[in-house]
C-alpha positions, 0 to 999 in steps of 0.5 A: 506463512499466510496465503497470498488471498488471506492477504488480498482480504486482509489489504482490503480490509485495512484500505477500507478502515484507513479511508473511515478512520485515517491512522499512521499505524494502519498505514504501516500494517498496509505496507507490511502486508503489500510487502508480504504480498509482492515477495509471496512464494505462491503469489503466481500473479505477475499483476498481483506482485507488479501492483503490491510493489507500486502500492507499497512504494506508494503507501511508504511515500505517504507515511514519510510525508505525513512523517515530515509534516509535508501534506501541504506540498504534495497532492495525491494526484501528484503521486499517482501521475508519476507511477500509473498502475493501468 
């Protein structure tokens, strides 16, 4: 099993990639391994699985949108006003 900082890297990697060059299917690998993160066994940090939790619910609702063609409906400010991290 991949360790729980091999997967903050490689979020911040792919996060980084999407916000160059948007694509579904880094989207789908963002949520994968926020998944991975927030059910990790040695993920210690409370924040940490807290934060991947809300991101992968957020980053799903994203993709579903797009899915549906319904980017004109909804901001992302929209979003981010219903489930605040801080």
């Amino acid at each position: 099993m991949t360790n729980p900082d091999t997967l903050v890297a490689s979020l911040l990697y792919l996060m980084t990639r999407q916000n160059k060059s948007p694509q579904d299917q880094i989207s789908q690998a963002i949520v994968q391994h926020l998944d991975m993160l927030s059910t990790h066994p040695d993920c210690r940090s409370k924040v940490i699985v807290d934060a991947a939790r809300r991101l992968s619910c957020d980053w799903r609702q994203e993709l579903r949108i797009r899915e549906q063609g319904l980017e004109h409906c909804v901001s992302g400010a929209d979003v981010r006003k219903k489930n605040p991290i801080h």
